[in-house]
Structures are given as C-alpha cells and as structure tokens.
KOLVEX-972538 format. One record per atom (N, C-alpha, C, O): atom name; residue in three letters; y, z, x; residue number from 1. Coordinates in nm, 2 decimals, decimal comma. Atoms other than C-alpha are relative to their C-alpha. Layout:
N
 name resn     py     pz     px resi
   CA  Ala      Y      Z      X  NUM
...
//
This chain:
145
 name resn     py     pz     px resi
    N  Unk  -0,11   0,04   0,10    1
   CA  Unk   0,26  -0,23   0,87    1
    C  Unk  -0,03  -0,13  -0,06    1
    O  Unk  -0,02  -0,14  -0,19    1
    N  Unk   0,03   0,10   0,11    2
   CA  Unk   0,16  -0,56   0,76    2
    C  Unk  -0,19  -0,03  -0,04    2
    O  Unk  -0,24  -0,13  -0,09    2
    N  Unk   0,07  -0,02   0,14    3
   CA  Unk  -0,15  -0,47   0,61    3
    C  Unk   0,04   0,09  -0,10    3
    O  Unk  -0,02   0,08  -0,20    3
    N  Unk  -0,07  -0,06   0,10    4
   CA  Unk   0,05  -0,24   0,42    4
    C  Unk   0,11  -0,10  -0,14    4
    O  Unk   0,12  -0,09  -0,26    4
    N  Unk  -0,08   0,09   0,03    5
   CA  Unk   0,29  -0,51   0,37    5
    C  Unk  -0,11  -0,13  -0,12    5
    O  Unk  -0,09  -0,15  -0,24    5
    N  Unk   0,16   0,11   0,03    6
   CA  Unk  -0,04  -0,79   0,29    6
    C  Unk  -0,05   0,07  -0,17    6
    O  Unk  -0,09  -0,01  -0,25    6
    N  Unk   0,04   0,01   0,09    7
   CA  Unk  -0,13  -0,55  -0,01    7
    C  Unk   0,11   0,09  -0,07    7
    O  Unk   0,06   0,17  -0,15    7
    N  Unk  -0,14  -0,02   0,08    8
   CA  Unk   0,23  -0,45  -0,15    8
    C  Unk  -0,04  -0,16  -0,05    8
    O  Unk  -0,13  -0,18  -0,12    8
    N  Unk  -0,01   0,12   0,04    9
   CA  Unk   0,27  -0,81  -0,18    9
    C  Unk  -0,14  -0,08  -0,10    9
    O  Unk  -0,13  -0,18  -0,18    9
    N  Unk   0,10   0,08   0,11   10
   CA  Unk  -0,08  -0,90  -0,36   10
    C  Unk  -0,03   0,11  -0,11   10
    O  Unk  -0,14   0,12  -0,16   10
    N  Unk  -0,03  -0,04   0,16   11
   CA  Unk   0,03  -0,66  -0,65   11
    C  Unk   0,13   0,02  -0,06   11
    O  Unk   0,15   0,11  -0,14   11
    N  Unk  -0,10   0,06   0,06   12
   CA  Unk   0,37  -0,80  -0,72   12
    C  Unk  -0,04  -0,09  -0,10   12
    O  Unk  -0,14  -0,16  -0,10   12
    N  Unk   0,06   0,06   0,09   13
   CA  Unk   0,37  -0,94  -1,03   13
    C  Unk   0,11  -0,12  -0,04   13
    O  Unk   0,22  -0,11   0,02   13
    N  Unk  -0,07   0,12   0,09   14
   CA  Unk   0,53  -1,29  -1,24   14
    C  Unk   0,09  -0,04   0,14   14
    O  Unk   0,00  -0,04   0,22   14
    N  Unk  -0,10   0,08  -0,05   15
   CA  Unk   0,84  -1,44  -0,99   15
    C  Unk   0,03   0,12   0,08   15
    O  Unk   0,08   0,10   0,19   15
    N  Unk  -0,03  -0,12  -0,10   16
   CA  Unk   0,90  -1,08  -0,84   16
    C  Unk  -0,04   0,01   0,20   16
    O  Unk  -0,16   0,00   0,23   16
    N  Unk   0,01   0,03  -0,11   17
   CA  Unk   0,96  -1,09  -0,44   17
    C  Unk  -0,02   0,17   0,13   17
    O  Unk   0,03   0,29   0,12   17
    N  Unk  -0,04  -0,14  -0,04   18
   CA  Unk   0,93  -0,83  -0,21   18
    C  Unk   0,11  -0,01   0,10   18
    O  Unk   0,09  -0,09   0,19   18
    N  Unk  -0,11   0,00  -0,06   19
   CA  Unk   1,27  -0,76  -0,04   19
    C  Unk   0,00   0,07   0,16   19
    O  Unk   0,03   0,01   0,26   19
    N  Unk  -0,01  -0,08  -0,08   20
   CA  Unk   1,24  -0,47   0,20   20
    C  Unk  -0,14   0,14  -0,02   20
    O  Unk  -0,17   0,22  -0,11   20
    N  Unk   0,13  -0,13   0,00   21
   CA  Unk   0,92  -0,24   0,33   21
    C  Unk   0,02   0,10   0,11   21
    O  Unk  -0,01   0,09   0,23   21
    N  Unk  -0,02  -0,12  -0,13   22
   CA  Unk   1,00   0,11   0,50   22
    C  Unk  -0,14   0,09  -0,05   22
    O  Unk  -0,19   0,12  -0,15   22
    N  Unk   0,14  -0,11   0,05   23
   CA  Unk   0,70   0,34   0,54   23
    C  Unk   0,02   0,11   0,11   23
    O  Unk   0,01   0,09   0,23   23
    N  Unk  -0,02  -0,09  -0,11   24
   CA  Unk   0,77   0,65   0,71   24
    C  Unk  -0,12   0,11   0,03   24
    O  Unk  -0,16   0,20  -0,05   24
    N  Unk   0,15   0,00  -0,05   25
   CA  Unk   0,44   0,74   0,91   25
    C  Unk  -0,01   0,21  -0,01   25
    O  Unk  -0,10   0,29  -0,04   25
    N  Unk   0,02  -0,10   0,00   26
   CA  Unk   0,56   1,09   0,93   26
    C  Unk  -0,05   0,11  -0,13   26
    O  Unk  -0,12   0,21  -0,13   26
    N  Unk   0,04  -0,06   0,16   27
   CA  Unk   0,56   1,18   0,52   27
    C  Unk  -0,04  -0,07  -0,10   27
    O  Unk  -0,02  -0,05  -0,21   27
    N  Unk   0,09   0,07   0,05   28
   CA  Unk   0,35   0,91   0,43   28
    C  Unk   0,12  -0,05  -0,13   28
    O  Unk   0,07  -0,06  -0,24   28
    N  Unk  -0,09   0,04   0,07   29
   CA  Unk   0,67   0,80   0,23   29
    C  Unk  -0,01  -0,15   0,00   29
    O  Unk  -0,03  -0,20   0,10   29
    N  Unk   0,01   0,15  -0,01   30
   CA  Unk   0,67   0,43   0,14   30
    C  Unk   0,14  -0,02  -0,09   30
    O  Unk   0,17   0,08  -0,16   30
    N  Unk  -0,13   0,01   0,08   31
   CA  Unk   1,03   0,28  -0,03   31
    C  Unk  -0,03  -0,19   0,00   31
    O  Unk  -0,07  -0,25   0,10   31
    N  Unk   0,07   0,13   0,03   32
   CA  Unk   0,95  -0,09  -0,15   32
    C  Unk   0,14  -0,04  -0,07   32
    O  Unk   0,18   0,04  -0,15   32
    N  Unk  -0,12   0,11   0,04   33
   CA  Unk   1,28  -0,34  -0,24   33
    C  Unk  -0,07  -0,10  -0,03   33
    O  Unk  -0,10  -0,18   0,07   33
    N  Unk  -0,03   0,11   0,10   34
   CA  Unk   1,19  -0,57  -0,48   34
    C  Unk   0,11  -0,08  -0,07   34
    O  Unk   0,23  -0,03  -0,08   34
    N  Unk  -0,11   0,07   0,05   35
   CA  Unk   1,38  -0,85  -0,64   35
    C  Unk  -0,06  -0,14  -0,04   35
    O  Unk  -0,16  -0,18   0,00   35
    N  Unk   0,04   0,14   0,09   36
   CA  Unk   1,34  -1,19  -0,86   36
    C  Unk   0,12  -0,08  -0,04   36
    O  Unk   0,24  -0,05  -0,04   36
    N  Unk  -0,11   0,13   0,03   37
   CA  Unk   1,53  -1,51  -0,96   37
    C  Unk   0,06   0,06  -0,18   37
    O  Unk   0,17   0,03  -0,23   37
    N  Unk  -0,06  -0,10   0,08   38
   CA  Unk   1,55  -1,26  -1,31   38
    C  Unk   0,03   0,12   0,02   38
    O  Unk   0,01   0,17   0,13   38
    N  Unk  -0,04  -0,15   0,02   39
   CA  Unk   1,66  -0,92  -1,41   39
    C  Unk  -0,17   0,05   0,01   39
    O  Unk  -0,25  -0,03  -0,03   39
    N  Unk   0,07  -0,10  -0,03   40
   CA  Unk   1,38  -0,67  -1,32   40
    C  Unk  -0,01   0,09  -0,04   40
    O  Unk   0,06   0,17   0,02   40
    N  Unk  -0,01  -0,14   0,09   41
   CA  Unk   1,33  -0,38  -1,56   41
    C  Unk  -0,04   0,06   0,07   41
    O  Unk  -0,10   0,01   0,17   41
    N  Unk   0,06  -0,12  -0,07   42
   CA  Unk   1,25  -0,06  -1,45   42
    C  Unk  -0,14   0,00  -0,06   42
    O  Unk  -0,23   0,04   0,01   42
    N  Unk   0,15   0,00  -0,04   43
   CA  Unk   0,92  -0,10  -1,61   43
    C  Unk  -0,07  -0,05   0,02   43
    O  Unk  -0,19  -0,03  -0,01   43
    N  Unk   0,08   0,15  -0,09   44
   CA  Unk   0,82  -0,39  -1,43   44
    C  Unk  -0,03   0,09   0,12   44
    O  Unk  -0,14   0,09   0,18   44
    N  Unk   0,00  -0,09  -0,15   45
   CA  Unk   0,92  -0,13  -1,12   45
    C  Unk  -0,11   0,07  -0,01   45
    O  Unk  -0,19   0,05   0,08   45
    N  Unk   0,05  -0,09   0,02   46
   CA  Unk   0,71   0,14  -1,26   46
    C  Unk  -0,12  -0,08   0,01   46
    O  Unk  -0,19  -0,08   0,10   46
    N  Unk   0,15   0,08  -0,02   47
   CA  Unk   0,42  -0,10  -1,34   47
    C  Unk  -0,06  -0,04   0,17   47
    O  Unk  -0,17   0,01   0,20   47
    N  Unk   0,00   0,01  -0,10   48
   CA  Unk   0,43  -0,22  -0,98   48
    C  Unk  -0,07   0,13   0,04   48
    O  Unk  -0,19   0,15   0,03   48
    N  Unk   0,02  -0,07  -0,05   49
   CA  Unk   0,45   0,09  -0,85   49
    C  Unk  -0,10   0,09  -0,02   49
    O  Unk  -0,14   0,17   0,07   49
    N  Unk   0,14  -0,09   0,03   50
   CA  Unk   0,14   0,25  -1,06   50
    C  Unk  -0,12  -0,12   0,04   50
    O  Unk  -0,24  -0,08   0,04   50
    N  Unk   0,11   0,11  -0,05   51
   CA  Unk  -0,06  -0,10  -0,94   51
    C  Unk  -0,03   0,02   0,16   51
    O  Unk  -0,15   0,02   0,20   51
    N  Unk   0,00  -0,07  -0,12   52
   CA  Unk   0,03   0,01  -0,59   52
    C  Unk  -0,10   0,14   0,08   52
    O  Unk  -0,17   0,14   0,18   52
    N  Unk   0,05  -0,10  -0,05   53
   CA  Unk  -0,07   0,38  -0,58   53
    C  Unk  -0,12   0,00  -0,04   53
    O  Unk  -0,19   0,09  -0,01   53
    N  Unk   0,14  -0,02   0,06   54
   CA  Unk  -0,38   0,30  -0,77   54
    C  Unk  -0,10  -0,13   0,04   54
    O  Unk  -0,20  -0,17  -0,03   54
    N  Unk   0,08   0,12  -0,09   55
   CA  Unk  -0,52  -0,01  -0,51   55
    C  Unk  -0,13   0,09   0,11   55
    O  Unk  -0,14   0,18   0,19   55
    N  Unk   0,16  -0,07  -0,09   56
   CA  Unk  -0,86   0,07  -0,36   56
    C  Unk   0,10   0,03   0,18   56
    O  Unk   0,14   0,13   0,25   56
    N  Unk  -0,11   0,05  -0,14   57
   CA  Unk  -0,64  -0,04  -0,03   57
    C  Unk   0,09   0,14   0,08   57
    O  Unk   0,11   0,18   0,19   57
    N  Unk  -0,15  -0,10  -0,02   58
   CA  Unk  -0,36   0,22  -0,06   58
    C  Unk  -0,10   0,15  -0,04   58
    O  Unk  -0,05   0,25   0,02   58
    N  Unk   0,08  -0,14   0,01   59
   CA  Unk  -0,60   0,53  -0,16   59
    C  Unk  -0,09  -0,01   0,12   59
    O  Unk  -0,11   0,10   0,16   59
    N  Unk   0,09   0,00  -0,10   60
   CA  Unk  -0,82   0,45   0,11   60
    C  Unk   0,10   0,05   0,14   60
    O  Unk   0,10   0,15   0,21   60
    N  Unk  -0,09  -0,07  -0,11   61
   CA  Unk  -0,55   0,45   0,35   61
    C  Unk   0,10   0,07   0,00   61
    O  Unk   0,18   0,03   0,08   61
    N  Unk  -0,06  -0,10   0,02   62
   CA  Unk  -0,35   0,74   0,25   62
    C  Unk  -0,08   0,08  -0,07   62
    O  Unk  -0,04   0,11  -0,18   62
    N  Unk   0,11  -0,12   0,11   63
   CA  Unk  -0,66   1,00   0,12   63
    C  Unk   0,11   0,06  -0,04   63
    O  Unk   0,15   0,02  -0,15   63
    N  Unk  -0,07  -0,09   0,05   64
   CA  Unk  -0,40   1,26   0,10   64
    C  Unk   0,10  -0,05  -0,09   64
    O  Unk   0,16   0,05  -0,14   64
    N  Unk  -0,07   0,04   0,10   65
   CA  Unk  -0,20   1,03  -0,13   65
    C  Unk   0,10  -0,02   0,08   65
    O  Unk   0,09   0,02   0,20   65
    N  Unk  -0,08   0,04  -0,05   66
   CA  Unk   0,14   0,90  -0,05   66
    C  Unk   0,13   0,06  -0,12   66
    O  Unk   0,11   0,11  -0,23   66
    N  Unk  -0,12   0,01   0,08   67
   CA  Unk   0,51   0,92  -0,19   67
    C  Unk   0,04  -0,16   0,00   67
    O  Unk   0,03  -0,22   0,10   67
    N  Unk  -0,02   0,14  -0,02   68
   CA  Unk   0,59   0,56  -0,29   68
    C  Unk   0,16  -0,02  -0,11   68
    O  Unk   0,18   0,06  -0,21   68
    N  Unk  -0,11   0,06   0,05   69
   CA  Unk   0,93   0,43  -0,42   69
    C  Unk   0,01  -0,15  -0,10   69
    O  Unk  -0,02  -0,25  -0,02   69
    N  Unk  -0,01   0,15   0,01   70
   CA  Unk   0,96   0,11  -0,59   70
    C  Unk   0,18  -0,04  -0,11   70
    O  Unk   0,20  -0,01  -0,23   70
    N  Unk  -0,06   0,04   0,08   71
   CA  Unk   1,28  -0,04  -0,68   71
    C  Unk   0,12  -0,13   0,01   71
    O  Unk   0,07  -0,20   0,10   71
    N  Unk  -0,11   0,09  -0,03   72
   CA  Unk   1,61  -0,31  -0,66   72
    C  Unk   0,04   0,02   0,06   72
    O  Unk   0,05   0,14   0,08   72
    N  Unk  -0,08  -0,04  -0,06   73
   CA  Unk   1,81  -0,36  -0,43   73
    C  Unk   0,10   0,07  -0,09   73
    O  Unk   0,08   0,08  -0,21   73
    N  Unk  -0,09  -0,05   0,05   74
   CA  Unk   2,14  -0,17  -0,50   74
    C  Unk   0,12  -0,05   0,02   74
    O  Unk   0,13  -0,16   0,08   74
    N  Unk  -0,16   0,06  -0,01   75
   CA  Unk   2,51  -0,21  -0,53   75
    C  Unk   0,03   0,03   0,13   75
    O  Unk   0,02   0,13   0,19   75
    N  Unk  -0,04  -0,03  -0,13   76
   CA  Unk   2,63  -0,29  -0,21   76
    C  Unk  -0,09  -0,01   0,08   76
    O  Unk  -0,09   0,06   0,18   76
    N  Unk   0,08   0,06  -0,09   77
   CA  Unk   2,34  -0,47  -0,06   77
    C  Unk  -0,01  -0,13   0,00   77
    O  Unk   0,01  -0,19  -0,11   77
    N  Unk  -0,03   0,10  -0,03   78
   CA  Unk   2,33  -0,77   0,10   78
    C  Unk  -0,07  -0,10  -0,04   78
    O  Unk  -0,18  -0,07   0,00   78
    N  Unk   0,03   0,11   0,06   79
   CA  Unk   2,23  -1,09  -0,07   79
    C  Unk  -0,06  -0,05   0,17   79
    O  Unk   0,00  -0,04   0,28   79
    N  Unk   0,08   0,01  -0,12   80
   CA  Unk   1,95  -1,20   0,18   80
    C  Unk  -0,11  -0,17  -0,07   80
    O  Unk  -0,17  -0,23   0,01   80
    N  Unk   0,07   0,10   0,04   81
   CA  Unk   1,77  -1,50  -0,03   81
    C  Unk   0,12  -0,10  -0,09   81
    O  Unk   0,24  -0,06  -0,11   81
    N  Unk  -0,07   0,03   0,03   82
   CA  Unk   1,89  -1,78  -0,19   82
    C  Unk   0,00   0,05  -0,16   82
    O  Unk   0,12   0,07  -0,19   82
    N  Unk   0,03  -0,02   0,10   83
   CA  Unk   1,79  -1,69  -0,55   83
    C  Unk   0,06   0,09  -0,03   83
    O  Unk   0,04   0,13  -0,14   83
    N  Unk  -0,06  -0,11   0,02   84
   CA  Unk   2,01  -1,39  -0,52   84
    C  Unk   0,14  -0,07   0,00   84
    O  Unk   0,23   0,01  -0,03   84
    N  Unk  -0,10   0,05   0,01   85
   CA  Unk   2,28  -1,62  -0,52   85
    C  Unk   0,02  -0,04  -0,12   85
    O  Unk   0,11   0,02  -0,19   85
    N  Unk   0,02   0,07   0,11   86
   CA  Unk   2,21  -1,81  -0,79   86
    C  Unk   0,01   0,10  -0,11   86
    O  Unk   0,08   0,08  -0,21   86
    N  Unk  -0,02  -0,10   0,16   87
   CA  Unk   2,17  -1,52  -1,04   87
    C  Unk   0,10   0,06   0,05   87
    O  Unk   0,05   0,17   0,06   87
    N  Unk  -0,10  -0,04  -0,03   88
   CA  Unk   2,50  -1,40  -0,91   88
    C  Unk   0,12  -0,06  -0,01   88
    O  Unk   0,23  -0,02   0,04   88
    N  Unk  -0,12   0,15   0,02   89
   CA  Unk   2,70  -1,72  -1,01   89
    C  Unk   0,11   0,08  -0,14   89
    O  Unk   0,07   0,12  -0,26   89
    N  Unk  -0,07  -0,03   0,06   90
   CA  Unk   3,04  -1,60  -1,15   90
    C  Unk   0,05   0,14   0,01   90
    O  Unk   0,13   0,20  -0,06   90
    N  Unk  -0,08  -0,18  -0,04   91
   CA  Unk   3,09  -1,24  -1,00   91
    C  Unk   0,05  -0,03   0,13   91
    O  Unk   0,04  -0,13   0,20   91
    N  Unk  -0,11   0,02  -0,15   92
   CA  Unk   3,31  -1,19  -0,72   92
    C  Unk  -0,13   0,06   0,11   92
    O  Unk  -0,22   0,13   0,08   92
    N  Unk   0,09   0,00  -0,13   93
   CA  Unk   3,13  -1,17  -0,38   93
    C  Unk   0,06   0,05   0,11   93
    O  Unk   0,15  -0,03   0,14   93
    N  Unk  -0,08  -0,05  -0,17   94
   CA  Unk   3,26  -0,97  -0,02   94
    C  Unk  -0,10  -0,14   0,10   94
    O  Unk  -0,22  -0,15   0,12   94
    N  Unk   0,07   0,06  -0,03   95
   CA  Unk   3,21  -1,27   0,16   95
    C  Unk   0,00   0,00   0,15   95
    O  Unk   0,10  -0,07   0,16   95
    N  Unk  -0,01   0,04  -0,09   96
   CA  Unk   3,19  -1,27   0,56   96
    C  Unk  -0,08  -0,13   0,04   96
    O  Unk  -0,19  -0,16   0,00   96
    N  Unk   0,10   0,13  -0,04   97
   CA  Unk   3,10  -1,60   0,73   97
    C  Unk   0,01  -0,08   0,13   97
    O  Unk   0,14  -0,06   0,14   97
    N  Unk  -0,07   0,05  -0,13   98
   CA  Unk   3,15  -1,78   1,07   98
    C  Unk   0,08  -0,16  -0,04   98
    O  Unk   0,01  -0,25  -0,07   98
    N  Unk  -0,09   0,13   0,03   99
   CA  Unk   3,44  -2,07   1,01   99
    C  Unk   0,00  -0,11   0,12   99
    O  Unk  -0,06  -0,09   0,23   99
    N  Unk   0,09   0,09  -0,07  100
   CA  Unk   3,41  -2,38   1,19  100
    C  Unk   0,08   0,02   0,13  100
    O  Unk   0,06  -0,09   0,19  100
    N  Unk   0,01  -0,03  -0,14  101
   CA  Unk   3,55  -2,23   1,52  101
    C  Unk  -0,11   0,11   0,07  101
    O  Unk  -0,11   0,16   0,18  101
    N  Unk   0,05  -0,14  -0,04  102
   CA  Unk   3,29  -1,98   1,51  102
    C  Unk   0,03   0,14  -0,06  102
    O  Unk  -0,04   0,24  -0,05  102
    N  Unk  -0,14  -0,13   0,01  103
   CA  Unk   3,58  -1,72   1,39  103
    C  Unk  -0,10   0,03  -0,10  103
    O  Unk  -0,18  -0,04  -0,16  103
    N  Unk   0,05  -0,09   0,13  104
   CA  Unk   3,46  -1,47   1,15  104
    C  Unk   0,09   0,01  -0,13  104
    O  Unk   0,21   0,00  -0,11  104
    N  Unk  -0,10   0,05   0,11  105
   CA  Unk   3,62  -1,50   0,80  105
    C  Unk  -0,08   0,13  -0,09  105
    O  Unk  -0,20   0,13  -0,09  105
    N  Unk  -0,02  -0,11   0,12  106
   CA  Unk   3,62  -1,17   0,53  106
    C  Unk   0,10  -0,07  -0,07  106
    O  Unk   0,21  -0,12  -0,04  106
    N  Unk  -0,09   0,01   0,08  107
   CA  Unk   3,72  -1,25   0,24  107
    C  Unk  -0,09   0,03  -0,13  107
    O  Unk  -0,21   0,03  -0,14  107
    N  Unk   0,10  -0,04   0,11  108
   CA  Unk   3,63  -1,15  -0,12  108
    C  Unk   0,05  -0,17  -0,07  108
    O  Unk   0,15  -0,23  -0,05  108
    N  Unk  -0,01   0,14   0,14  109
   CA  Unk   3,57  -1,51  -0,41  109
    C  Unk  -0,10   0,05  -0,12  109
    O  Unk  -0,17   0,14  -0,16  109
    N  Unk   0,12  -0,05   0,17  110
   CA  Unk   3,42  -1,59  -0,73  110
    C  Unk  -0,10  -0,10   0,08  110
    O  Unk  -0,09  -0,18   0,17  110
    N  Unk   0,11   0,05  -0,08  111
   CA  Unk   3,09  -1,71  -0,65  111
    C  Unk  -0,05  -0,11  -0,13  111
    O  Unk  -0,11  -0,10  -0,23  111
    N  Unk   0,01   0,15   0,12  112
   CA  Unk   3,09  -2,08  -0,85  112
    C  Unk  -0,12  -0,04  -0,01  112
    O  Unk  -0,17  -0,02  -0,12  112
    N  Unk   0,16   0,04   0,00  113
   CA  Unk   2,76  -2,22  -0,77  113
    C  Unk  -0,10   0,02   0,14  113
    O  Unk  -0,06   0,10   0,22  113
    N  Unk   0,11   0,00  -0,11  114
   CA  Unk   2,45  -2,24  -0,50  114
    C  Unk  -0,11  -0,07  -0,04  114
    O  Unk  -0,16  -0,08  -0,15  114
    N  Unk   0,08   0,14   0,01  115
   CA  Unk   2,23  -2,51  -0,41  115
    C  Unk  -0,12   0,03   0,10  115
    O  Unk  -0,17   0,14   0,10  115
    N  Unk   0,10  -0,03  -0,10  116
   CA  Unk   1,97  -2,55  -0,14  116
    C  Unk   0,02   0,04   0,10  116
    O  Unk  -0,06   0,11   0,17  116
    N  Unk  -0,02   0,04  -0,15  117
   CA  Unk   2,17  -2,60   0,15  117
    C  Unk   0,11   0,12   0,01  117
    O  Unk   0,10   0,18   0,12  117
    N  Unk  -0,07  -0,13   0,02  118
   CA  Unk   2,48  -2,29   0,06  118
    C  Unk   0,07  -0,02  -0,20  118
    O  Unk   0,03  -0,07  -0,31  118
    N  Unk  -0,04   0,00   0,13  119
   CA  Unk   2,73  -2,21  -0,20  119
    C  Unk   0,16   0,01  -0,02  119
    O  Unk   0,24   0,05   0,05  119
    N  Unk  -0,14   0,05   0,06  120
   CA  Unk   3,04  -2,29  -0,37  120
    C  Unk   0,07   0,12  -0,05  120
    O  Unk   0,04   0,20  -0,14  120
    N  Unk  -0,11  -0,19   0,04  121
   CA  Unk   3,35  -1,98  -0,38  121
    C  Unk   0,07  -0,04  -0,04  121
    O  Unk   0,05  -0,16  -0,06  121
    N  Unk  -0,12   0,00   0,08  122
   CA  Unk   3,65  -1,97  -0,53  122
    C  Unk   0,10   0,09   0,07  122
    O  Unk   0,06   0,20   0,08  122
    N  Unk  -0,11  -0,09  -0,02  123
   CA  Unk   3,97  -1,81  -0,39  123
    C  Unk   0,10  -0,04  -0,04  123
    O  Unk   0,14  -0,16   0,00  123
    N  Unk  -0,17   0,09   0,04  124
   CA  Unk   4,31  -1,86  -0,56  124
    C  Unk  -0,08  -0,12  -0,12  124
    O  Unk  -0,15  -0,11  -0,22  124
    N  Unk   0,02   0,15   0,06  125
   CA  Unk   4,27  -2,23  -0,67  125
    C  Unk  -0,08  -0,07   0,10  125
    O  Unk  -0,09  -0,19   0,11  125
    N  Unk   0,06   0,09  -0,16  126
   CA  Unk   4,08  -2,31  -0,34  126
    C  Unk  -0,16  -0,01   0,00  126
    O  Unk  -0,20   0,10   0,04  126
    N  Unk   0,12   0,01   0,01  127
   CA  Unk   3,71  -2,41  -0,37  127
    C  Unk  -0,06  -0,05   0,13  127
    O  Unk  -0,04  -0,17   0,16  127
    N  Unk   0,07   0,07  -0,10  128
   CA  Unk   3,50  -2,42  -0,04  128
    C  Unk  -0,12   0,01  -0,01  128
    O  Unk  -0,15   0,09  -0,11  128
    N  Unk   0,15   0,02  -0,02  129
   CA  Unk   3,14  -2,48   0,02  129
    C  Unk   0,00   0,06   0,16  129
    O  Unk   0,06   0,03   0,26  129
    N  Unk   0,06  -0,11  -0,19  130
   CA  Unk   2,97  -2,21   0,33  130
    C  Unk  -0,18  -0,02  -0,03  130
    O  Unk  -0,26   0,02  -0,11  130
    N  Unk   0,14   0,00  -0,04  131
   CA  Unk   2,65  -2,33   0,44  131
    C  Unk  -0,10   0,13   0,00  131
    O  Unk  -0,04   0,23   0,04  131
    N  Unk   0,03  -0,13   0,03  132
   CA  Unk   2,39  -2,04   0,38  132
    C  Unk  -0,03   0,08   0,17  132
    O  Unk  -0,01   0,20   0,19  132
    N  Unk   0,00  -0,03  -0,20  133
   CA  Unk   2,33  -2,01   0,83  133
    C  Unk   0,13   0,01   0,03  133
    O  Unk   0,14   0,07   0,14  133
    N  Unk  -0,16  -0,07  -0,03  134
   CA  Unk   2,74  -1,97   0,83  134
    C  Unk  -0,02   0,15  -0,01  134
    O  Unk   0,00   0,22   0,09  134
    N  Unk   0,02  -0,12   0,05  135
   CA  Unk   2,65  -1,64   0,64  135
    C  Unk   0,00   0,12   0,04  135
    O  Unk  -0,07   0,17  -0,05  135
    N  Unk  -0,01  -0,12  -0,05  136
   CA  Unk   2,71  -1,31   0,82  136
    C  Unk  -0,06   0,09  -0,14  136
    O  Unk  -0,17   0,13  -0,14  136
    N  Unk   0,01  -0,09   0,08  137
   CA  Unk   2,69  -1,11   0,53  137
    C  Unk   0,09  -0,03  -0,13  137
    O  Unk   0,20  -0,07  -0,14  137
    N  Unk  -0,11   0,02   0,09  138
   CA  Unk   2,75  -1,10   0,15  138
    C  Unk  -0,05   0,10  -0,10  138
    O  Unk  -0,16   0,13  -0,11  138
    N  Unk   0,03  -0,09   0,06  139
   CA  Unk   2,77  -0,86  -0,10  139
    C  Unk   0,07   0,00  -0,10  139
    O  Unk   0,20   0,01  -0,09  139
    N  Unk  -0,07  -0,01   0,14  140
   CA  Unk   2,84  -0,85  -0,47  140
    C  Unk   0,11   0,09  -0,02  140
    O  Unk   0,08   0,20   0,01  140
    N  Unk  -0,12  -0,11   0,01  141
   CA  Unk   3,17  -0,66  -0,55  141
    C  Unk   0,00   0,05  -0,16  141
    O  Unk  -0,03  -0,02  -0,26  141
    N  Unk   0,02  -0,10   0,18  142
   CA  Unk   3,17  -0,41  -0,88  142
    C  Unk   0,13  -0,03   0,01  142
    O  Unk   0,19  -0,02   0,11  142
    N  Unk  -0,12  -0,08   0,02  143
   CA  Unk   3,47  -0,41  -1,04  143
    C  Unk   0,04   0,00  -0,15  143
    O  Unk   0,02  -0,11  -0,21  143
    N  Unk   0,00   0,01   0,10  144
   CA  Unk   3,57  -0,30  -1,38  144
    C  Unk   0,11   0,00  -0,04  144
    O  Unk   0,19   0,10  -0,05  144
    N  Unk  -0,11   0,06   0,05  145
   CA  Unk   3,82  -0,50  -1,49  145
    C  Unk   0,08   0,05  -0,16  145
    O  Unk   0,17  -0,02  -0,20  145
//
C-alpha cells in the first residue's frame, strides 16, 4: 500500500493533495480522494487519473490493468486539513468539538476565518475560536437558502 500510495502521490499535479487511498486487493479497484487549497475541475481529476493508469509503476503492478477512481471529496465529508478550512470561509459548518471540560459540543456556525493554530465560527452573534486538536469532526452543511 504505500508504494501504491509513493506513486499516486508522484503524479499529483500543481497544489493538489492526496486525501484518501482505498485499493481493494480483491478487484484490483483503486478510489483516490484528492483535494487542493483551490477548486479542482474534473479535468484536473481525469488528467490525474490518465497519469495514473498510464505510470510504468501502476501497469507493471496490475498486468491485468486495474479499475481506478479519482476524485473530491464529497458532500458530507469531513474537513481533515487545514486548507479545507480556509476555502470554506463563510458557509455554515456541522461543527463537533471537545469544550474546555472535555464535553462534546454539536453545533452547526458560519465558518468566519482559519489560521494556523484553529478557526473562528459564528453562532447567533457569538464568535469563538476552536483550536483545530479540539476538533472531533466537521463538515460543511448544504443548504439552499
């Protein structure tokens, strides 16, 4: 898996990161989560993904060829870097986080800014700052207003 991983990653192209690598051994299936501090077109994905199946690397070790996936996370996945924050400044966010007893806190905000260290919400009129290691889980909320 991470030489699989070793040459996904050295045919990512411009600021693009790789997010998540499942490779299922049984149907030689590969599914690749990419993501960047911009928007990611689908034929940035597609490029990728024909740089991929066509690496001396990845034909060698799949003769019989593979099924490969390449694409964004989706709605309703969990912001895991900080740069996912950042290009997310001013949508509402499902935020869980541990509060300074420990306690767990759900709550949905608007997501004001992000720095090095966490990021600045909005609830009501109430602005706090959650360190990004508080963080349990956070996830952009759709909603069409």
């Amino acid at each position: 898996m991470e030489n699989l991983k070793k040459i996904v990653k050295s045919n990512l192209v411009d600021d693009i990161q790789l997010m998540d690598l499942v490779h299922d051994t049984r149907s030689d299936y590969i599914k690749i989560t990419v993501d960047s501090p911009n928007d990611v077109p689908i034929d940035k994905t597609s490029y990728i993904a024909k740089r991929i199946k066509n690496d001396e690397n990845i034909i060698s070790m799949f003769p019989n060829g593979c099924r490969l996936e390449v694409g964004t996370p989706g709605i309703g996945s969990n912001l895991n870097h900080r740069f996912q924050y950042k290009k997310n400044i001013g949508r509402k966010i499902s935020l869980t986080y541990l509060g300074s007893d420990n306690e767990s806190i759900s709550k949905i905000y608007k997501l004001i800014d992000s720095d090095e260290s966490g990021v600045k919400v909005k609830n009501k009129n109430v602005e706090i700052f959650i360190h990004y290691e508080k963080i349990v889980s956070a996830k952009i909320k759709v909603s069409f207003d």
